[in-house]
PDB file as gemmi writes it, atoms N, CA and C in Angstrom:
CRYST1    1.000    1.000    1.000  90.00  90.00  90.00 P 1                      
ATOM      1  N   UNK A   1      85.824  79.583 104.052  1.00  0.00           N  
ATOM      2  CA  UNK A   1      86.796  79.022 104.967  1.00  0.00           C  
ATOM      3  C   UNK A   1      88.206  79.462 104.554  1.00  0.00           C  
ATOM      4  N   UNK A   2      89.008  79.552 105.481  1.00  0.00           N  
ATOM      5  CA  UNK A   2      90.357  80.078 105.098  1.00  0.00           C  
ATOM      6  C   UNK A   2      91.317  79.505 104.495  1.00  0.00           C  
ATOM      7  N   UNK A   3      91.965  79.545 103.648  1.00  0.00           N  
ATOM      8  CA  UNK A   3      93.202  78.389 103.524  1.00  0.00           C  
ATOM      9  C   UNK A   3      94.378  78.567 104.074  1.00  0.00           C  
ATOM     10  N   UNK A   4      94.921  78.288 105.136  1.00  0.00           N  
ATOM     11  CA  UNK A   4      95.927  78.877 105.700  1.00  0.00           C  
ATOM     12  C   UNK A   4      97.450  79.199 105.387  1.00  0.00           C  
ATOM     13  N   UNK A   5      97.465  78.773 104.353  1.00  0.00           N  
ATOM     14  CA  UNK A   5      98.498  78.785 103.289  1.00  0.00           C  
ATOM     15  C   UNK A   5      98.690  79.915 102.173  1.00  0.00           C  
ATOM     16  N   UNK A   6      97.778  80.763 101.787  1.00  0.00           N  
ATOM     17  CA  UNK A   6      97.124  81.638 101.015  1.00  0.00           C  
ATOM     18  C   UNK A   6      96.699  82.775 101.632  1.00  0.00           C  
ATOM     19  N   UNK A   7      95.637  82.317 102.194  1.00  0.00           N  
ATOM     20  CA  UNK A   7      94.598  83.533 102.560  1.00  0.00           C  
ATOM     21  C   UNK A   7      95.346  84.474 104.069  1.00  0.00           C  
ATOM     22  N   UNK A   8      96.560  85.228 103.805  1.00  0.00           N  
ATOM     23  CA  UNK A   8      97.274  85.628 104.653  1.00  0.00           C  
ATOM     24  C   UNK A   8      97.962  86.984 103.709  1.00  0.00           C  
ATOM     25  N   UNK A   9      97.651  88.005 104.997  1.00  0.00           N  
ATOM     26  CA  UNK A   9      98.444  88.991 104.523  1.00  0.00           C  
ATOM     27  C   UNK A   9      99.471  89.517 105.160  1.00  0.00           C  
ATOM     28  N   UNK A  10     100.703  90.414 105.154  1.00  0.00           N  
ATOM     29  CA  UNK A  10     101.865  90.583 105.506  1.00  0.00           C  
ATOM     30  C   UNK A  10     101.754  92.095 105.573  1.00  0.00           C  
ATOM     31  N   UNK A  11     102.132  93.088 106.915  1.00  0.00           N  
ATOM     32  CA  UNK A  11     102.185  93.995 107.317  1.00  0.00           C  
ATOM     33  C   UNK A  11     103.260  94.484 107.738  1.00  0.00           C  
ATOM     34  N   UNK A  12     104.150  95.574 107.556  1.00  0.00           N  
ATOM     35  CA  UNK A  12     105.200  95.741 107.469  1.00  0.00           C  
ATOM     36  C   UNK A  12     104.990  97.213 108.652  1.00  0.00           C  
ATOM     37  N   UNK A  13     106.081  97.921 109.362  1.00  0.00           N  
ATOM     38  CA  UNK A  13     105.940  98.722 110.174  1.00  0.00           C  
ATOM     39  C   UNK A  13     106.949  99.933 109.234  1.00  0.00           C  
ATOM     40  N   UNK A  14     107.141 101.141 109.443  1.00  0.00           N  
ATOM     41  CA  UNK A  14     107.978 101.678 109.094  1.00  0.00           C  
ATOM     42  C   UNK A  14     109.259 102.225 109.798  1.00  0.00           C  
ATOM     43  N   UNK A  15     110.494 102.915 109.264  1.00  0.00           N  
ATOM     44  CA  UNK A  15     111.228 103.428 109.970  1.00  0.00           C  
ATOM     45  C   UNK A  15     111.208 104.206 110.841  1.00  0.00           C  
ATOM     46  N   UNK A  16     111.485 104.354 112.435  1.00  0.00           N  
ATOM     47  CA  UNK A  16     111.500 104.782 113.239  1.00  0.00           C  
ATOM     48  C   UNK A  16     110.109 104.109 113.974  1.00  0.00           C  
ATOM     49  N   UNK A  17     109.673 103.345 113.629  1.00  0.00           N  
ATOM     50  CA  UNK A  17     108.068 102.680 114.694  1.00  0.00           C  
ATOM     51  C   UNK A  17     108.695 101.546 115.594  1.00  0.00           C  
ATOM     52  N   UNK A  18     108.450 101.628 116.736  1.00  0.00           N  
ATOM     53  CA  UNK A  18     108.510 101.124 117.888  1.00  0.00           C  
ATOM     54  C   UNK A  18     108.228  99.456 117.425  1.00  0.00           C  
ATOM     55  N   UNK A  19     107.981  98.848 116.152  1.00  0.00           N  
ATOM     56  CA  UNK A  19     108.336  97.674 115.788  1.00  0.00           C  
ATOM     57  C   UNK A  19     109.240  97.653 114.236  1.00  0.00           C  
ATOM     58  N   UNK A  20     109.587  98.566 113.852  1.00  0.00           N  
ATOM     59  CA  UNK A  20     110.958  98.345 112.880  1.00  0.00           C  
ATOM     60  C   UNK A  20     111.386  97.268 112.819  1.00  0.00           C  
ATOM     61  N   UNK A  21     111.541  96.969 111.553  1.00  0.00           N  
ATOM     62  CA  UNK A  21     112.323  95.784 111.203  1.00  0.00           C  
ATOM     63  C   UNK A  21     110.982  94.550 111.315  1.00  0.00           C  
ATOM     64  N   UNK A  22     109.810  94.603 112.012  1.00  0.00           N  
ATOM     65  CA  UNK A  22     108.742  93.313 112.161  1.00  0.00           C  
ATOM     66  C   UNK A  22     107.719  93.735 111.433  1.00  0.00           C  
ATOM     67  N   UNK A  23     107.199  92.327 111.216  1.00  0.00           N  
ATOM     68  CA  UNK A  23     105.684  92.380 110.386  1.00  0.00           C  
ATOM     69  C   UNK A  23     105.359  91.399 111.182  1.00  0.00           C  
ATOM     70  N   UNK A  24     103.720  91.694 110.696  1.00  0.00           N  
ATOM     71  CA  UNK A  24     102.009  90.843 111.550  1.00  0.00           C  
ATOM     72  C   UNK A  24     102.074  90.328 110.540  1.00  0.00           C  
ATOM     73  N   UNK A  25     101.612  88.967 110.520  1.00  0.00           N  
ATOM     74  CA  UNK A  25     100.587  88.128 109.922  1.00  0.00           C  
ATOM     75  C   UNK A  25      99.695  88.655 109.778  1.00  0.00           C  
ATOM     76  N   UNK A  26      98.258  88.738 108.929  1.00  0.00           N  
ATOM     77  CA  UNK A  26      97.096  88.653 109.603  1.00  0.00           C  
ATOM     78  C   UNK A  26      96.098  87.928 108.550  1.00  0.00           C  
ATOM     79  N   UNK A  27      95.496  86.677 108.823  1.00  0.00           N  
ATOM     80  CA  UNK A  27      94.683  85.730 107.990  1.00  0.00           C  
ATOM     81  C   UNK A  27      93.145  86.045 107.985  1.00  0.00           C  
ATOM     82  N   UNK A  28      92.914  86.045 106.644  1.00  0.00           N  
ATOM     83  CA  UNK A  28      91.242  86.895 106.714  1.00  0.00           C  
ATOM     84  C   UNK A  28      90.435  86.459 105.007  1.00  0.00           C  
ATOM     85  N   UNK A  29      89.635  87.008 105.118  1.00  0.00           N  
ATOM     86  CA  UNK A  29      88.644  86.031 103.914  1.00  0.00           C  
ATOM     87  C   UNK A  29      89.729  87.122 102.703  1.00  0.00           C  
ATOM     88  N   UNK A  30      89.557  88.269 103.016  1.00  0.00           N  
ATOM     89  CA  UNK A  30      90.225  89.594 101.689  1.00  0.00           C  
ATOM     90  C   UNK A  30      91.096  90.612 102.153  1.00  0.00           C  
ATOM     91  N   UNK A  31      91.365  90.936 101.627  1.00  0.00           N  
ATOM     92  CA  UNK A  31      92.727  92.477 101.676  1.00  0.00           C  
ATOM     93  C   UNK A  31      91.681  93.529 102.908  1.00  0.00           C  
ATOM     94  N   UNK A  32      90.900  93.516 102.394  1.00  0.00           N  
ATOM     95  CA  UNK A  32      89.916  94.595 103.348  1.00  0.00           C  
ATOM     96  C   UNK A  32      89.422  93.328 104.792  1.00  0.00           C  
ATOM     97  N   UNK A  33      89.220  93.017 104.943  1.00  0.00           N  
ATOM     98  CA  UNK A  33      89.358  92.228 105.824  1.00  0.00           C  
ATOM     99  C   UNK A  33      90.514  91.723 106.694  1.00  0.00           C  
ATOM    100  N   UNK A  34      91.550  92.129 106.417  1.00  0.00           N  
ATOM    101  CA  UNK A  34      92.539  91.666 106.824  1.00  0.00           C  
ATOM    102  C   UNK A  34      93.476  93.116 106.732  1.00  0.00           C  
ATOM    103  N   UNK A  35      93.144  94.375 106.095  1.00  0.00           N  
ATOM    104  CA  UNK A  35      93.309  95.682 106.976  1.00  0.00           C  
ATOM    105  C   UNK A  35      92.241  95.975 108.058  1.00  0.00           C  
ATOM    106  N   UNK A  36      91.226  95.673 107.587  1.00  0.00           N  
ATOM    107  CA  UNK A  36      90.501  95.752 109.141  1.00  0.00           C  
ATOM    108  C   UNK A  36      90.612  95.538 110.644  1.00  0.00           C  
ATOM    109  N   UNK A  37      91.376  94.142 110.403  1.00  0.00           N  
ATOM    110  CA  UNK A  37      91.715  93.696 111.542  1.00  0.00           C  
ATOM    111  C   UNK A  37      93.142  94.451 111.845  1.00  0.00           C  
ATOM    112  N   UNK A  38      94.181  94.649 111.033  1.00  0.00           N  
ATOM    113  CA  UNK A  38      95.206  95.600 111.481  1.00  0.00           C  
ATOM    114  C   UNK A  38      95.081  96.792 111.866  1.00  0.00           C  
ATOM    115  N   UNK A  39      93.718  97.689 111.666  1.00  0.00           N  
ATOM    116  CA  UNK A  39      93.955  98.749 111.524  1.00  0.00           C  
ATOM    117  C   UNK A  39      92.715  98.243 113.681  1.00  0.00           C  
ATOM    118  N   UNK A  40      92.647  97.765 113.317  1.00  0.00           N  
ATOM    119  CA  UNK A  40      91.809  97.549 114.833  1.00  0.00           C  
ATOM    120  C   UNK A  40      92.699  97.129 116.180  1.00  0.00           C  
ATOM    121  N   UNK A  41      93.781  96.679 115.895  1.00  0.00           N  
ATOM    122  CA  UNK A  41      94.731  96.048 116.475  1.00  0.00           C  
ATOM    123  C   UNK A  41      95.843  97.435 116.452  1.00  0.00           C  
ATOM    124  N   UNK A  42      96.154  97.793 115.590  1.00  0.00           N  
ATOM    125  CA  UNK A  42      98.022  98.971 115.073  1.00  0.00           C  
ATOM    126  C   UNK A  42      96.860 100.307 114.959  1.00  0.00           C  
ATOM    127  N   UNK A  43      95.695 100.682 114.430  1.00  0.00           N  
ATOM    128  CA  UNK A  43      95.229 101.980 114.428  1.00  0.00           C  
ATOM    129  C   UNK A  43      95.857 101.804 112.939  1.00  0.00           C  
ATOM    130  N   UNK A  44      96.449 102.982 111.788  1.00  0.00           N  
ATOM    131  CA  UNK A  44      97.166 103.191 110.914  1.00  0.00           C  
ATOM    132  C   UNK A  44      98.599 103.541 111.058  1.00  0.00           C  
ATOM    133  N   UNK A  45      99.390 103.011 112.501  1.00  0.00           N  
ATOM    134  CA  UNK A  45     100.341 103.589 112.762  1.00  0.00           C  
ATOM    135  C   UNK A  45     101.013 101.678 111.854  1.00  0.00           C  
ATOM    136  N   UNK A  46     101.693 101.752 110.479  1.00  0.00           N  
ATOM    137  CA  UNK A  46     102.053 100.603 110.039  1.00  0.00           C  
ATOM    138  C   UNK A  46     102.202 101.386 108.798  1.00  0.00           C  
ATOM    139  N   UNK A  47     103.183 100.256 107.997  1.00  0.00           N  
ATOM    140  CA  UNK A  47     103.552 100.836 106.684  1.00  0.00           C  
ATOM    141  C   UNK A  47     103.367 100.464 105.377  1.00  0.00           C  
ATOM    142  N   UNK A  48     103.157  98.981 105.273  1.00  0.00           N  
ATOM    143  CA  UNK A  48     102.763  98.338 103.804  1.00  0.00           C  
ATOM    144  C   UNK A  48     102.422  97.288 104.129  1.00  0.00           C  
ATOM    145  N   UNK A  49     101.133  96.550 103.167  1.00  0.00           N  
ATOM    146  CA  UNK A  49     100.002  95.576 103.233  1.00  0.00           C  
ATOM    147  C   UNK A  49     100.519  94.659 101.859  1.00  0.00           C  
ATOM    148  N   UNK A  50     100.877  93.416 102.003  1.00  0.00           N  
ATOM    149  CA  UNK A  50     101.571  92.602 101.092  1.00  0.00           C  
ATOM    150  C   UNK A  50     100.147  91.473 101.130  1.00  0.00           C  
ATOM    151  N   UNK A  51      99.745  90.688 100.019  1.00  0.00           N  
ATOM    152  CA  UNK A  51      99.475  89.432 100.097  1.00  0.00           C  
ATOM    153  C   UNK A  51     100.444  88.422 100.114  1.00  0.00           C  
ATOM    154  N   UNK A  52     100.131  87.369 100.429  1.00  0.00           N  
ATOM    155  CA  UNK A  52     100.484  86.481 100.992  1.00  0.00           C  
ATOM    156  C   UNK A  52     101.792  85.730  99.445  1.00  0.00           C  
ATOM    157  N   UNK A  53     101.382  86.225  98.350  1.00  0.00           N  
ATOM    158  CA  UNK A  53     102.057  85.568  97.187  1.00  0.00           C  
ATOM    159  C   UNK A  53     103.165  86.682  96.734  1.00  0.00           C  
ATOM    160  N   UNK A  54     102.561  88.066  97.368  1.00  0.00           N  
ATOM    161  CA  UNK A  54     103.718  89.477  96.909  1.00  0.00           C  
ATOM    162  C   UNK A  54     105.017  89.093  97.885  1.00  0.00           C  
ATOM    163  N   UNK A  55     104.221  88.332  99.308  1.00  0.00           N  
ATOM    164  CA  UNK A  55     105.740  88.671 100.402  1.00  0.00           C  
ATOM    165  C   UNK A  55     107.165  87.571 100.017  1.00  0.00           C  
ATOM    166  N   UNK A  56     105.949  86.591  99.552  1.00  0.00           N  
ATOM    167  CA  UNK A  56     106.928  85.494  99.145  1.00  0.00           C  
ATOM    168  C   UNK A  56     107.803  85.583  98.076  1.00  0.00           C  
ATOM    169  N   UNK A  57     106.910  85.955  96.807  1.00  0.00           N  
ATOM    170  CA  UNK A  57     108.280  86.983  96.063  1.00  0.00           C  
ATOM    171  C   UNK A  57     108.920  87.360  96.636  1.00  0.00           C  
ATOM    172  N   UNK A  58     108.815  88.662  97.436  1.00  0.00           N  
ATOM    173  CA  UNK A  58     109.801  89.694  97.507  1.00  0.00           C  
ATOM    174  C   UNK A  58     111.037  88.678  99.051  1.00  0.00           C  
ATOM    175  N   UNK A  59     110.460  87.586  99.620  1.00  0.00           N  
ATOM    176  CA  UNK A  59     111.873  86.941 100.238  1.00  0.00           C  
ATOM    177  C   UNK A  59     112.332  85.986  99.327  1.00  0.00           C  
ATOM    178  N   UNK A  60     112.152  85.625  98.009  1.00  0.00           N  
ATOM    179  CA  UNK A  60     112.428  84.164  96.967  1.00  0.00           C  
ATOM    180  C   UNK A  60     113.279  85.350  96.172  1.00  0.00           C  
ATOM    181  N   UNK A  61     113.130  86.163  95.839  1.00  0.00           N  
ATOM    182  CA  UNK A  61     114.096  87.276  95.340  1.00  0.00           C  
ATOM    183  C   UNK A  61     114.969  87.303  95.044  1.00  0.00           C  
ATOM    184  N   UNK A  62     116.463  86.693  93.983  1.00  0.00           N  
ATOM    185  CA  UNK A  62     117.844  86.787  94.269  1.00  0.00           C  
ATOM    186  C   UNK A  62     118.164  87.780  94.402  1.00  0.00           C  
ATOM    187  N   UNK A  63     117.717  89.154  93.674  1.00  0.00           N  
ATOM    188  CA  UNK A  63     118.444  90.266  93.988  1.00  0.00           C  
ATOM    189  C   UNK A  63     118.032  91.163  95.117  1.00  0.00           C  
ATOM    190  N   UNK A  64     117.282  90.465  95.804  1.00  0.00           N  
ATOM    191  CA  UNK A  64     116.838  91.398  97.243  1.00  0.00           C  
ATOM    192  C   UNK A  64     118.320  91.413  97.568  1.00  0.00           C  
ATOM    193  N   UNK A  65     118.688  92.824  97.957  1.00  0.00           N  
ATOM    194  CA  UNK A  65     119.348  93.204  99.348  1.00  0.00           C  
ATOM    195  C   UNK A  65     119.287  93.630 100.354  1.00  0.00           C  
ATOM    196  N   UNK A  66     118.114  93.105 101.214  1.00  0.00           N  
ATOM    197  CA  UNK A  66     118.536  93.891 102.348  1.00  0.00           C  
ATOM    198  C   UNK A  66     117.333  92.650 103.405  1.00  0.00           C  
ATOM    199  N   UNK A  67     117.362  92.729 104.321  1.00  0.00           N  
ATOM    200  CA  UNK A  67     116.869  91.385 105.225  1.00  0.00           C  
ATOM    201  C   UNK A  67     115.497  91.878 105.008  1.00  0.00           C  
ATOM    202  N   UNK A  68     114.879  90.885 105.644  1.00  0.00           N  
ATOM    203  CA  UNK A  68     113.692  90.773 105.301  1.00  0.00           C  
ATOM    204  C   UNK A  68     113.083  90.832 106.804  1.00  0.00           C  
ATOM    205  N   UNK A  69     111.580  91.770 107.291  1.00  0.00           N  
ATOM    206  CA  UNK A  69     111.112  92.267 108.239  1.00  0.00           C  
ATOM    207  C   UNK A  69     110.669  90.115 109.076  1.00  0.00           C  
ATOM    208  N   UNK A  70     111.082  90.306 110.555  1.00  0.00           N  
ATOM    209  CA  UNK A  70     110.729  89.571 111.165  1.00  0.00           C  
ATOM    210  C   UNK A  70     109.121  89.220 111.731  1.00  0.00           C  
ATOM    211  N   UNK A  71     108.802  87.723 111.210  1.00  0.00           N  
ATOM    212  CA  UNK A  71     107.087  88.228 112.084  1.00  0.00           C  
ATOM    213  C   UNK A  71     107.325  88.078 113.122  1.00  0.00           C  
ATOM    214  N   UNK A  72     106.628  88.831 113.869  1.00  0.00           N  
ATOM    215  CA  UNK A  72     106.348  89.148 115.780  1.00  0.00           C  
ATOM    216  C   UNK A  72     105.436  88.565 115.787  1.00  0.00           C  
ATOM    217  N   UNK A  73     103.948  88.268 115.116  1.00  0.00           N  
ATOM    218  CA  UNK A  73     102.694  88.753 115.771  1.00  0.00           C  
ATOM    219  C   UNK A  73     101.630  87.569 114.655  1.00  0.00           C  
ATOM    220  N   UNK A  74     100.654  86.853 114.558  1.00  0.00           N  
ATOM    221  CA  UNK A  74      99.709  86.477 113.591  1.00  0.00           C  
ATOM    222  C   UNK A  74      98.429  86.531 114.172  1.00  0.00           C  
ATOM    223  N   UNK A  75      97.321  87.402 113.707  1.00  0.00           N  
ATOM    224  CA  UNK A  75      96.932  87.833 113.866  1.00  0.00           C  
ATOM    225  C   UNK A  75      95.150  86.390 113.043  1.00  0.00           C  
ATOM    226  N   UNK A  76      94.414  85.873 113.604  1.00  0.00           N  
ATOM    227  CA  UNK A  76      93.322  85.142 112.787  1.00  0.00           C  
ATOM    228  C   UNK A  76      92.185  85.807 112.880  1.00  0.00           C  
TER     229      UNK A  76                                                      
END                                                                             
């Protein structure tokens, strides 16, 4: 069963893609499970696969500079 709090991964688009600047949700039992479903949904047109504890680092961050990708999309 999922925990919906956790079991979530974070998909990032790259520069110049027709969603720049946004990331998917997408909640799934594992990492492969949850590229599966992105890559079924985006194809491989996307740029980096975060878990759910990497994304939160990287926005809890003091020395991040630079904004942080908007979610558009969650994907179950």
């Amino acid at each position: 069963m999922l925990n919906l709090e956790k079991d979530s991964w974070i998909f990032t688009f790259g520069y110049g893609h027709q969603y720049a600047g946004k990331c998917v949700r997408v909640y799934a039992d594992s990492y492969g499970d949850a590229r599966a479903k992105m890559v079924e949904k985006y194809g491989t047109h996307w740029a980096f696969q975060y878990s759910n504890d990497e994304w939160e680092e990287i926005k809890n961050d003091p020395k991040r500079y630079w904004d942080m990708e908007e979610e558009f999309e969650v994907i179950v």
